[in-house]
N, CA, C and O atoms as a Tripos MOL2 file, in Angstrom:
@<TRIPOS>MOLECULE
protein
  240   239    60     0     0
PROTEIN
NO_CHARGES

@<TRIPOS>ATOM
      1 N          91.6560  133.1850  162.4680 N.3       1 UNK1
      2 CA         92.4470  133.9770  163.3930 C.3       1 UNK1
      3 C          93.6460  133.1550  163.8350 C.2       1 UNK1
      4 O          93.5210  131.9320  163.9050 O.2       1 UNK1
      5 N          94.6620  133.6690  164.1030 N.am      2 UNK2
      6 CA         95.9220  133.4670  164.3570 C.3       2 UNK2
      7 C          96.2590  132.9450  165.9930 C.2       2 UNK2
      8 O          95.9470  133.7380  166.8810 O.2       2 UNK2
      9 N          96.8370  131.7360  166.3580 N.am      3 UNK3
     10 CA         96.6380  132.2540  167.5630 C.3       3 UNK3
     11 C          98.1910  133.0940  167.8430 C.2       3 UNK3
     12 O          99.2810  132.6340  167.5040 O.2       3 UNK3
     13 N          98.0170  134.1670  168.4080 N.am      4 UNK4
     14 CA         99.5120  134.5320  168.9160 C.3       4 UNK4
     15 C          99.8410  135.3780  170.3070 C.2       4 UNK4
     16 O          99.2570  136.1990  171.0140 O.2       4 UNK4
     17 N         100.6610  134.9390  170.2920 N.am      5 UNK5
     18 CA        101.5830  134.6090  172.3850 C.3       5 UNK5
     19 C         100.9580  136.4550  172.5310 C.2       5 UNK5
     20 O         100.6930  137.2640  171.6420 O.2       5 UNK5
     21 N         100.8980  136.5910  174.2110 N.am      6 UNK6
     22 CA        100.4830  138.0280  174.8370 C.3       6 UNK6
     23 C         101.6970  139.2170  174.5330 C.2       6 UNK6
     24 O         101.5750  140.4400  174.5880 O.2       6 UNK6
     25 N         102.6810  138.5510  174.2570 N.am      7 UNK7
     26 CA        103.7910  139.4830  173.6750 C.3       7 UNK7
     27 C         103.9320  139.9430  172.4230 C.2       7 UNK7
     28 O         104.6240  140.9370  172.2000 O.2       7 UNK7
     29 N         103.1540  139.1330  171.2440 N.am      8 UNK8
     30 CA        102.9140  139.8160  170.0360 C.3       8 UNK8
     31 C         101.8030  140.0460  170.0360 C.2       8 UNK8
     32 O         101.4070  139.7200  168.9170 O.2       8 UNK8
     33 N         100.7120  140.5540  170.8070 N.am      9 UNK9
     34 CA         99.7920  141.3510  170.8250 C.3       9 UNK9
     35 C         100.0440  142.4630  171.2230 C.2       9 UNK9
     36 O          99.8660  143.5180  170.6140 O.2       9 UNK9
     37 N         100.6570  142.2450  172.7080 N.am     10 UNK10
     38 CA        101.1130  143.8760  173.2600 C.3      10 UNK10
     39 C         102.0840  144.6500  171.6300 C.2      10 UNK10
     40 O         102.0710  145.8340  171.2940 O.2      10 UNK10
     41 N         102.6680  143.7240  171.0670 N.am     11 UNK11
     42 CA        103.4000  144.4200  170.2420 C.3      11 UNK11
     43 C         102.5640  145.0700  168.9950 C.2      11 UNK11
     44 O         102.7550  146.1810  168.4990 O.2      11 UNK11
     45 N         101.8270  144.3350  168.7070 N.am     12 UNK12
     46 CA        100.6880  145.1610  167.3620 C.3      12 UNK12
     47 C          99.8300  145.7270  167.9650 C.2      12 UNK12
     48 O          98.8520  146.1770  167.3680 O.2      12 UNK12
     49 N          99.9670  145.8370  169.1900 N.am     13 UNK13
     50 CA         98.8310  146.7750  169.7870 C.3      13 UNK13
     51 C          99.9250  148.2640  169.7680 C.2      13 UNK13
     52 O          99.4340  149.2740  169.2640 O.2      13 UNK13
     53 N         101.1710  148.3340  170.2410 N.am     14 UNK14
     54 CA        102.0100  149.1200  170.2570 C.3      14 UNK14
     55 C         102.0610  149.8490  168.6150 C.2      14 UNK14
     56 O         102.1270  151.0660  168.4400 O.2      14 UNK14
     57 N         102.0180  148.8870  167.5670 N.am     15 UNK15
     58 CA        102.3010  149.4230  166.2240 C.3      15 UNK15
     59 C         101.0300  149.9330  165.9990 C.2      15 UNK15
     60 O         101.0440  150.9430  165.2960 O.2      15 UNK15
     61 N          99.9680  149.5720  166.3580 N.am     16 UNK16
     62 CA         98.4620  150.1230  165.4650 C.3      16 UNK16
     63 C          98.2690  151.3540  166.0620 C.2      16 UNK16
     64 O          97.5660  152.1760  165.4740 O.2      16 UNK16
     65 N          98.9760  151.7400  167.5690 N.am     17 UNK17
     66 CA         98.5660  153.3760  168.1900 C.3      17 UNK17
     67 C          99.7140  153.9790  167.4340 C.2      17 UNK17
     68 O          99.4950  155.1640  167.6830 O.2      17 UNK17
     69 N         100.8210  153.9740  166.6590 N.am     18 UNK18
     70 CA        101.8570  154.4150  166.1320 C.3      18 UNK18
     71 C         101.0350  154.5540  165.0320 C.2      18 UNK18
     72 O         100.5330  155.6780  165.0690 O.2      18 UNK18
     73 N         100.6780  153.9420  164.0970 N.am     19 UNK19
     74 CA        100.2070  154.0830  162.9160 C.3      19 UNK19
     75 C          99.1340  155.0010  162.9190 C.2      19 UNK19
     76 O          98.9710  155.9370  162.1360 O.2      19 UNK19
     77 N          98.5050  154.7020  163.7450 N.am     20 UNK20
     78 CA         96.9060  155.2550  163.6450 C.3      20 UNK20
     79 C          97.5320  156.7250  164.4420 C.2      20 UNK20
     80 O          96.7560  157.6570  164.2310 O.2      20 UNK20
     81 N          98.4220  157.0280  165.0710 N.am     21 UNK21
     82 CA         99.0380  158.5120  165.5450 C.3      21 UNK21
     83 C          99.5110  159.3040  164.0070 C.2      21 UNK21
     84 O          99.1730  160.3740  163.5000 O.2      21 UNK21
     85 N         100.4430  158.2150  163.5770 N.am     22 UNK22
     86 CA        100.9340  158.9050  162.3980 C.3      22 UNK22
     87 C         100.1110  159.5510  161.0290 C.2      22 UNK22
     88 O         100.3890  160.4670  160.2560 O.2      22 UNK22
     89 N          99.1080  158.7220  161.1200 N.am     23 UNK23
     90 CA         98.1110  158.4890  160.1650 C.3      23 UNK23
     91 C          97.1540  160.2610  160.6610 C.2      23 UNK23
     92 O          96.5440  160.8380  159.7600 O.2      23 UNK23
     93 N          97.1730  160.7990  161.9190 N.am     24 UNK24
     94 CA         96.5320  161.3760  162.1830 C.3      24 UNK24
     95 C          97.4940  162.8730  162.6080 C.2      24 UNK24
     96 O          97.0780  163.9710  162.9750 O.2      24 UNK24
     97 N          98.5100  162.5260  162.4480 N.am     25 UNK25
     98 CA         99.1740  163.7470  162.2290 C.3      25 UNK25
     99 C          99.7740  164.6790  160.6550 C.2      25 UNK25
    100 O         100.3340  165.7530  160.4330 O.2      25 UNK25
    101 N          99.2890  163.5950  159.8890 N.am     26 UNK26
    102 CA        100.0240  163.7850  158.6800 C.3      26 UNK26
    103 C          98.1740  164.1820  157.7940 C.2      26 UNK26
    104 O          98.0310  164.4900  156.6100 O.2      26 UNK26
    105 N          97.4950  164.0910  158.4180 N.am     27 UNK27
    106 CA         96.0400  164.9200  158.2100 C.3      27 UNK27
    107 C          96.3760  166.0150  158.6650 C.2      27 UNK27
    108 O          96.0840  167.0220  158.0190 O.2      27 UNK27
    109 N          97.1210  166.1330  159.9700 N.am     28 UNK28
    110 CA         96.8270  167.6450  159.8710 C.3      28 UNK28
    111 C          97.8640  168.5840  159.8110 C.2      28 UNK28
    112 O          97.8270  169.7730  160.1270 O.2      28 UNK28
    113 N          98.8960  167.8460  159.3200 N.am     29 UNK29
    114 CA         99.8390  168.4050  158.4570 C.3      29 UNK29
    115 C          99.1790  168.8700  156.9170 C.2      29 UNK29
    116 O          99.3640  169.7960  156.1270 O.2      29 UNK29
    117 N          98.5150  167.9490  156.9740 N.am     30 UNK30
    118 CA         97.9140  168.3490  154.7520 C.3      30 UNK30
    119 C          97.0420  169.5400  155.4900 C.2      30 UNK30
    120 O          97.2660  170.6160  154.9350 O.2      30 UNK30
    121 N          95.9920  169.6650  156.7260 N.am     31 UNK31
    122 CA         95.0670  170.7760  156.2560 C.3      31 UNK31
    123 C          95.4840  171.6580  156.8110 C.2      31 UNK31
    124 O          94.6980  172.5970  156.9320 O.2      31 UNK31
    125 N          96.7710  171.8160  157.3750 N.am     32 UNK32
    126 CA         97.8980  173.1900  157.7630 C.3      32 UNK32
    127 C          98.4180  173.8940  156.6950 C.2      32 UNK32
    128 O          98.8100  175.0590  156.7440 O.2      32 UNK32
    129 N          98.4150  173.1350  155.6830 N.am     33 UNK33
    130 CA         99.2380  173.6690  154.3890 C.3      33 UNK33
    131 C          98.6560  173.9950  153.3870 C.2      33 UNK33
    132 O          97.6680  173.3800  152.9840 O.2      33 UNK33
    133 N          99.2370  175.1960  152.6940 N.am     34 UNK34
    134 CA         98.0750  175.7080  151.6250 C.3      34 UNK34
    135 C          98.6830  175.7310  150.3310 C.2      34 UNK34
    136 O          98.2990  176.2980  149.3080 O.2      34 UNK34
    137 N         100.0900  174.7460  150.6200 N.am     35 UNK35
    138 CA        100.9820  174.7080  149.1380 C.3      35 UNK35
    139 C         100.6070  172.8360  148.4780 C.2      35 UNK35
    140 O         101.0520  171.7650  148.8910 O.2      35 UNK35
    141 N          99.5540  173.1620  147.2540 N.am     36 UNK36
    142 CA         99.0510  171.7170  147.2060 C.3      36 UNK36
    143 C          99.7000  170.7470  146.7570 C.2      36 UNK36
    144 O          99.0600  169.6960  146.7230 O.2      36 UNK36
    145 N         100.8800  170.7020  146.3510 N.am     37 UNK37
    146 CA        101.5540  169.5520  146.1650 C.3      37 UNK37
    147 C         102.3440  169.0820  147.7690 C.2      37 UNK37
    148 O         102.6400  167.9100  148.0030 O.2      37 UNK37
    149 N         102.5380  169.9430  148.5200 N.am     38 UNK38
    150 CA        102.6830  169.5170  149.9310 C.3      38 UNK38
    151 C         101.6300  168.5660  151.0210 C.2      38 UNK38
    152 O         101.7430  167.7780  151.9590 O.2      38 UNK38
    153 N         100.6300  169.1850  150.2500 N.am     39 UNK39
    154 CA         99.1520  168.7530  150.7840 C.3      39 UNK39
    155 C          98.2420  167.3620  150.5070 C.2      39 UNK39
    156 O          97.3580  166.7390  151.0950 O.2      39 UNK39
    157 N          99.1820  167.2330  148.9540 N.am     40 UNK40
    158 CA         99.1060  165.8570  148.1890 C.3      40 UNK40
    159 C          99.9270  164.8930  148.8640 C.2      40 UNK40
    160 O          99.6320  163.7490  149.2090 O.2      40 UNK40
    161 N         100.9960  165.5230  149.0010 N.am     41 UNK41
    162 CA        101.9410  164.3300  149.4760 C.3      41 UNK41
    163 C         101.9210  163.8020  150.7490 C.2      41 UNK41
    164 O         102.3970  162.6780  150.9100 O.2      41 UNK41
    165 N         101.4570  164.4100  151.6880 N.am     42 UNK42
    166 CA        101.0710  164.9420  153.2110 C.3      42 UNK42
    167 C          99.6660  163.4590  153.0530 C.2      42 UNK42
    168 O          99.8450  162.3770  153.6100 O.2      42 UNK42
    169 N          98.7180  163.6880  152.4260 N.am     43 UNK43
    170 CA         97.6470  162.9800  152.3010 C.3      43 UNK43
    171 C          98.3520  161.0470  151.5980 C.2      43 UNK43
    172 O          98.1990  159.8390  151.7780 O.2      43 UNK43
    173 N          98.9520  161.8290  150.9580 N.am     44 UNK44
    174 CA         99.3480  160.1620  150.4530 C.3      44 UNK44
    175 C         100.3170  159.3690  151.9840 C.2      44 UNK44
    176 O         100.2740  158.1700  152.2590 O.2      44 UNK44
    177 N         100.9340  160.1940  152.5900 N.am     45 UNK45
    178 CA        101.7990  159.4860  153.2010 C.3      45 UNK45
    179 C         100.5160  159.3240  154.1200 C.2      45 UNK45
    180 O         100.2090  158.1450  153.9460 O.2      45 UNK45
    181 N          99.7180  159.8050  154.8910 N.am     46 UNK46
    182 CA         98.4930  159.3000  155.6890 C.3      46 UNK46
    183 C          97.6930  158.3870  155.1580 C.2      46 UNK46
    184 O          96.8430  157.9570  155.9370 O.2      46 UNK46
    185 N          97.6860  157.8510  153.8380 N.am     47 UNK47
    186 CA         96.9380  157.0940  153.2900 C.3      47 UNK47
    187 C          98.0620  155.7210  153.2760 C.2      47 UNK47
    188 O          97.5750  154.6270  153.5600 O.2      47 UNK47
    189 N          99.0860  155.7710  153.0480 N.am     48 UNK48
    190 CA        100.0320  154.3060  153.2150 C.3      48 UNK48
    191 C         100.2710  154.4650  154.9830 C.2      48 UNK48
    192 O         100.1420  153.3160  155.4050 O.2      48 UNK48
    193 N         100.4330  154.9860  155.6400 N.am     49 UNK49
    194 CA        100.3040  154.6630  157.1910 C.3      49 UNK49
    195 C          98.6260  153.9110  157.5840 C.2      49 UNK49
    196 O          98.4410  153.0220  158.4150 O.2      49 UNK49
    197 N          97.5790  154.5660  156.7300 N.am     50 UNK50
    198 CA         96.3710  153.9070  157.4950 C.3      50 UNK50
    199 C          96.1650  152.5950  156.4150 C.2      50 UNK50
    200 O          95.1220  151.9890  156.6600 O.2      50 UNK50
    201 N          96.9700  152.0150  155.2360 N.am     51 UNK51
    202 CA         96.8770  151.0860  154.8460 C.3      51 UNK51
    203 C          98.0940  149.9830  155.6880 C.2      51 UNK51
    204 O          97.8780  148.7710  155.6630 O.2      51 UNK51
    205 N          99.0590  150.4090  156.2410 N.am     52 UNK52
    206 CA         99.7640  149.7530  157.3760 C.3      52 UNK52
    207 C          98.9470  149.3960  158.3350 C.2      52 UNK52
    208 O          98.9330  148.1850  158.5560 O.2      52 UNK52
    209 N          97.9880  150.3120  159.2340 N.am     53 UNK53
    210 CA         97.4160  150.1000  160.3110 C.3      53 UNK53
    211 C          96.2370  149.0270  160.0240 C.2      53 UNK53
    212 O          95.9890  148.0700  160.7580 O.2      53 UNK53
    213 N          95.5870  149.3400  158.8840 N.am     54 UNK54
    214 CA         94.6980  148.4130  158.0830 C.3      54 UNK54
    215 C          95.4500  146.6830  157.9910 C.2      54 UNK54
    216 O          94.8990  145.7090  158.5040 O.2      54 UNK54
    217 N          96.3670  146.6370  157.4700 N.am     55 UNK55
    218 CA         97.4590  145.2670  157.1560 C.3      55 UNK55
    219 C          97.4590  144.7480  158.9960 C.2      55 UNK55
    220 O          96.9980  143.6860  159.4150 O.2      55 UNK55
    221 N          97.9260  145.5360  159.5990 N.am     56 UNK56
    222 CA         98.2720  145.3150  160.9350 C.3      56 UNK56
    223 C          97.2790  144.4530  161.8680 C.2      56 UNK56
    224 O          97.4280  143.4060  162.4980 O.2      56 UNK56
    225 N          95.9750  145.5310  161.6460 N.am     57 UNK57
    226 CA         95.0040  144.9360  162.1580 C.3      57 UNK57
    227 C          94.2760  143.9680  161.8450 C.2      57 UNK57
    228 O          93.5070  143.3170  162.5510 O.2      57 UNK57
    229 N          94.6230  143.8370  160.3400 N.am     58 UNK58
    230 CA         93.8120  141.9740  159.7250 C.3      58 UNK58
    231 C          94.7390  141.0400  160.6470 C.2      58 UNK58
    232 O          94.4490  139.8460  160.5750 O.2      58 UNK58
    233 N          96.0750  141.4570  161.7190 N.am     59 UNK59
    234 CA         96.7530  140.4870  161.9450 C.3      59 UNK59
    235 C          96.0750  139.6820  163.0920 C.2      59 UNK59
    236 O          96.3550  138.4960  163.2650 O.2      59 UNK59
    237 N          94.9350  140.5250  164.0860 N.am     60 UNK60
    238 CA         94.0180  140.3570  165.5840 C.3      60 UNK60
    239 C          93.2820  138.9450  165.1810 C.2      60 UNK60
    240 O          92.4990  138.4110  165.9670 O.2      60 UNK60
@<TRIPOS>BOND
     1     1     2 1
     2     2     3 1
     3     3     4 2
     4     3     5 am
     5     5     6 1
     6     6     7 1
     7     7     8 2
     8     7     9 am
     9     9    10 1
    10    10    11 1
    11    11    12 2
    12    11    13 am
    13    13    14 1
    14    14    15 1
    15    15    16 2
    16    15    17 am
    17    17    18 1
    18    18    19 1
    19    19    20 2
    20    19    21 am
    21    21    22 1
    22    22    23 1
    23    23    24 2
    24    23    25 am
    25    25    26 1
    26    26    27 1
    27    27    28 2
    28    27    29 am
    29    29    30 1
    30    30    31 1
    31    31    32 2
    32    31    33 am
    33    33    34 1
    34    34    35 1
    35    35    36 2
    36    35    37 am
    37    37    38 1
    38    38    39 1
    39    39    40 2
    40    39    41 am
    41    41    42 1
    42    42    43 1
    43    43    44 2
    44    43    45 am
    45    45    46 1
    46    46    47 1
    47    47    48 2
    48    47    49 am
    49    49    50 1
    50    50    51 1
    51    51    52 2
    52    51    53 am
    53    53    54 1
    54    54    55 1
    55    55    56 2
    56    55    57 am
    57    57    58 1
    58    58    59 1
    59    59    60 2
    60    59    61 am
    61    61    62 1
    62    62    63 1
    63    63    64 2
    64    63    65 am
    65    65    66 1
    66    66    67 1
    67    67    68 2
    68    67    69 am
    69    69    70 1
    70    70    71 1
    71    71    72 2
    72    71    73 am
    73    73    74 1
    74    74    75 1
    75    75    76 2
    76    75    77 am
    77    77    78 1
    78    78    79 1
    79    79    80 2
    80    79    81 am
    81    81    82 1
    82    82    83 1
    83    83    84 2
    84    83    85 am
    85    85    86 1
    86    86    87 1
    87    87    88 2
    88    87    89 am
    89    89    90 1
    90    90    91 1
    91    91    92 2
    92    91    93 am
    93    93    94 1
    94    94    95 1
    95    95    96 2
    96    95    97 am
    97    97    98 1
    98    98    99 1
    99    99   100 2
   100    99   101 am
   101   101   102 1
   102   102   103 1
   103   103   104 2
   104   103   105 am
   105   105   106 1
   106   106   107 1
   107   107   108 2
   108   107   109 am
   109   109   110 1
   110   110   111 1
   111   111   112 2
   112   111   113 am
   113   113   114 1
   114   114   115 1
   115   115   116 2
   116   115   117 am
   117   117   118 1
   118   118   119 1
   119   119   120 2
   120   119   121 am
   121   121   122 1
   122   122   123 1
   123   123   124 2
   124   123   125 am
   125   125   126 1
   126   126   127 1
   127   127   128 2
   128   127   129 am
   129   129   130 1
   130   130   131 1
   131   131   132 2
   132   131   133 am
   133   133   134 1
   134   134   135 1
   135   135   136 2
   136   135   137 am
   137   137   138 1
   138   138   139 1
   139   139   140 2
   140   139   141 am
   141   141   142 1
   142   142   143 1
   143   143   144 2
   144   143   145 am
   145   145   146 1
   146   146   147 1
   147   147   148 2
   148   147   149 am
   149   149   150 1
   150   150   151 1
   151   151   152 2
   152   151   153 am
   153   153   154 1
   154   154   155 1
   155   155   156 2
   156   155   157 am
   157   157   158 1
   158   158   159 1
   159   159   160 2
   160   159   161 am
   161   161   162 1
   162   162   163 1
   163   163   164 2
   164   163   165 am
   165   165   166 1
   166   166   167 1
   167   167   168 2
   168   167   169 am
   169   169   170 1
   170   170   171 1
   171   171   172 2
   172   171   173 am
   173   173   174 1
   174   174   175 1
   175   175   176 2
   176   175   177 am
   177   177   178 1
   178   178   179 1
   179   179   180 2
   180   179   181 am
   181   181   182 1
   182   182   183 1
   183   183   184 2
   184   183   185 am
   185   185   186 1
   186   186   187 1
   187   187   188 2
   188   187   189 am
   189   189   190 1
   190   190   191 1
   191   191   192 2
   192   191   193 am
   193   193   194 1
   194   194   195 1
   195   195   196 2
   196   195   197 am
   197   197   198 1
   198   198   199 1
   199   199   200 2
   200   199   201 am
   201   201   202 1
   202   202   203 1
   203   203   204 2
   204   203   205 am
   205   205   206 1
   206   206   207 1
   207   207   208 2
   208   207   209 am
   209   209   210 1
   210   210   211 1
   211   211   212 2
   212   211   213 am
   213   213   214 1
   214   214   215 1
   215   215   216 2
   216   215   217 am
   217   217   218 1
   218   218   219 1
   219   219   220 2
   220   219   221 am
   221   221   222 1
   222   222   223 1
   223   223   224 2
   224   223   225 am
   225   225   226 1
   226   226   227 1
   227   227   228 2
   228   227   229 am
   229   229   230 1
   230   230   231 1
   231   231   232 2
   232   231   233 am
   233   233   234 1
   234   234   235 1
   235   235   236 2
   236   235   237 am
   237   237   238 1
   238   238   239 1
   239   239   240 2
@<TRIPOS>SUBSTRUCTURE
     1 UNK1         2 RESIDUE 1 A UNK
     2 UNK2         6 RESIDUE 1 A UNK
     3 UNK3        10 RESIDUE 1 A UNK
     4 UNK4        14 RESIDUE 1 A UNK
     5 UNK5        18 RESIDUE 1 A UNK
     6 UNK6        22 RESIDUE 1 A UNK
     7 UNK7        26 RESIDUE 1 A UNK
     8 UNK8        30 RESIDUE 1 A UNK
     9 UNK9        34 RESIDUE 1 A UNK
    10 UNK10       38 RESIDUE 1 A UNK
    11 UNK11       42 RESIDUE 1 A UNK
    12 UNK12       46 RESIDUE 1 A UNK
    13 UNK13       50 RESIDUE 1 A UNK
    14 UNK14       54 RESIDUE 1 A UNK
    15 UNK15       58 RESIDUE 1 A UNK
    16 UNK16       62 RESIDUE 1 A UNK
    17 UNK17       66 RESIDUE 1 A UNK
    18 UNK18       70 RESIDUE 1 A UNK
    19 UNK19       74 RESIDUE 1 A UNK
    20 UNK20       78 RESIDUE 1 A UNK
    21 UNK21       82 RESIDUE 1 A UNK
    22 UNK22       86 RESIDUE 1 A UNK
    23 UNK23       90 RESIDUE 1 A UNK
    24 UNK24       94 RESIDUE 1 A UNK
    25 UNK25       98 RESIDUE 1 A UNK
    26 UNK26      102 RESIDUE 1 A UNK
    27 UNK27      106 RESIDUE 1 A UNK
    28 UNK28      110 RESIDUE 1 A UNK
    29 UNK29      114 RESIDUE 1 A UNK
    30 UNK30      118 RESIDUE 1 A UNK
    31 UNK31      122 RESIDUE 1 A UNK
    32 UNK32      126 RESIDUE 1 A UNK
    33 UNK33      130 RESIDUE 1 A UNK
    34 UNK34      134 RESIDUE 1 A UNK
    35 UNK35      138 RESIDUE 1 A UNK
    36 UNK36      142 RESIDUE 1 A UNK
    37 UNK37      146 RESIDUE 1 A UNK
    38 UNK38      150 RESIDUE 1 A UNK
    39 UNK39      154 RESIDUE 1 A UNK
    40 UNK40      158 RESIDUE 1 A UNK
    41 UNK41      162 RESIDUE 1 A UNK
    42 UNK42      166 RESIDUE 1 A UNK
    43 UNK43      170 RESIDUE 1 A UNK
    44 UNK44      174 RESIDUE 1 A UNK
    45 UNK45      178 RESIDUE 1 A UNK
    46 UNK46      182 RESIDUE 1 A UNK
    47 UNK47      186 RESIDUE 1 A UNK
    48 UNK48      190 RESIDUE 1 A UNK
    49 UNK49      194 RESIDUE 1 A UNK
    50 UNK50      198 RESIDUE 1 A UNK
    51 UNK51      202 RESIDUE 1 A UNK
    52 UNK52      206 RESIDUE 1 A UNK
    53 UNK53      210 RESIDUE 1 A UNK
    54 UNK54      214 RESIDUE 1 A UNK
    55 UNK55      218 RESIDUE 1 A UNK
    56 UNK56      222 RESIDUE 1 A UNK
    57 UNK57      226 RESIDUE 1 A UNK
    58 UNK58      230 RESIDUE 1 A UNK
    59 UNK59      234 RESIDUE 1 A UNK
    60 UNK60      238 RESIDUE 1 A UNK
């Protein structure tokens, strides 16, 4: 573990509720939509936001 200052915690604490928001709106953007290549792409972009939030959080 890393040690790092209370100001880059507050700050990846700030990015992991962004990610993990985005990550959870773009789910329900894919199961709003019934056109499936929208629904594909919708899912992929939630899948590289929760591999960000994933990267982010190996940083704790």
């Amino acid at each position: 573990m890393s040690n790092l200052s209370e100001k880059e915690l507050s700050a990846l604490g700030d990015l992991l509720s962004y990610e993990e928001l985005l990550v959870k709106k773009f789910h329900m953007l894919a199961q709003g939509t019934q056109d499936q290549q929208i629904k594909s792409k919708f899912e992929s972009i939630a899948q590289k936001h929760q591999a960000h939030f994933d990267m982010l959080y190996s940083q704790l």
